[in-house]
C-alpha positions as CSV (number, residue, x, y, z in Angstrom):
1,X,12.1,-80.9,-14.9
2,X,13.4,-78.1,-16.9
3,X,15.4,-75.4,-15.7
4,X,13.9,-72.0,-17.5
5,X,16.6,-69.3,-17.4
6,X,15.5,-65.6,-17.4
7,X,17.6,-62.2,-19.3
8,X,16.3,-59.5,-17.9
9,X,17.7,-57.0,-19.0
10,X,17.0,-52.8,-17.4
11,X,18.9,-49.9,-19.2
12,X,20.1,-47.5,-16.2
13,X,19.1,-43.7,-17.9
14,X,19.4,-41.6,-14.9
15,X,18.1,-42.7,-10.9
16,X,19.1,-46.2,-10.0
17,X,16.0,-46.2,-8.0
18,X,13.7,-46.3,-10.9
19,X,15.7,-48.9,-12.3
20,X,15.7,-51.2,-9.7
21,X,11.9,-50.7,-9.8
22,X,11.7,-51.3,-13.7
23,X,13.5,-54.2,-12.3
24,X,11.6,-55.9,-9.9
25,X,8.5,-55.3,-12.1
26,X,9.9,-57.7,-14.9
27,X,11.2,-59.9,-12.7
28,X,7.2,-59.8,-11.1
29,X,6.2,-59.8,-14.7
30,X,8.5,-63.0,-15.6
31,X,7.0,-65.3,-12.9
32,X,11.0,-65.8,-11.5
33,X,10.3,-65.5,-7.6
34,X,7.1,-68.3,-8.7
35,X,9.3,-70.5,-10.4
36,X,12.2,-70.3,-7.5
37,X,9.5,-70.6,-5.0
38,X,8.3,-73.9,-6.6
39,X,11.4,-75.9,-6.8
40,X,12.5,-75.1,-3.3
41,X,9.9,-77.3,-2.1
42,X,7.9,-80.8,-3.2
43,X,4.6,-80.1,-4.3
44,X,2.5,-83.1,-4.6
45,X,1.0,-83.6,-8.5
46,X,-2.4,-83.1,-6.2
47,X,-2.1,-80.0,-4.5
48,X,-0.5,-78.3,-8.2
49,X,-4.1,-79.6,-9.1
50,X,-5.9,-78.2,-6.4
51,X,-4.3,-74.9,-6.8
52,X,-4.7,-74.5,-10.5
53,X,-8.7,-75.5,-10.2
54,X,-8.7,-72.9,-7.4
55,X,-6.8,-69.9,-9.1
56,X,-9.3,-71.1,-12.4
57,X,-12.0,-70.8,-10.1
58,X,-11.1,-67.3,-8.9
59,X,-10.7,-66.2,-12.6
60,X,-14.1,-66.8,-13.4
61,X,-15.3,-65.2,-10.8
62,X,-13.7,-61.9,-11.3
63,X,-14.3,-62.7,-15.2
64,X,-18.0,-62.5,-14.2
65,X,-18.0,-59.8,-12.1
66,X,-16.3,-57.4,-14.3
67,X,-18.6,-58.4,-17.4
68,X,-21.8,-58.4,-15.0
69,X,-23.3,-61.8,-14.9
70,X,-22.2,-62.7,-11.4
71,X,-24.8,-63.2,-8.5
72,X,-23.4,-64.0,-5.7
């Protein structure tokens, strides 16, 4: 497995505040917190799977919804 190293870099122009939000928000944006999250742990090849057919299921959905076509 591949490590993937992040630069995130935040220019500090006045309140530190704001740029430890700016912060957080590329770190969300980045998917690091995901990625550390998943190599603390084993993840069977089964459940990554299950949870990718899941989250494409949930896409659809809301896909669906916002164009119109979903009955449900």
């Amino acid at each position: 497995m591949s490590k993937k190293r992040s630069n995130i870099e935040v220019v500090v122009t006045g309140s530190p505040d704001r740029a430890l939000r700016q912060l957080k928000k590329k770190i969300e944006r980045e998917g690091v917190v995901r990625d550390m999250k998943r190599t603390v742990y084993f993840e069977p090849e089964t459940q990554k799977r299950r949870k990718r057919l899941v989250r494409a299921i949930k896409q659809n959905i809301m896909r669906m919804i916002t164009q119109g076509t979903f009955k449900g």
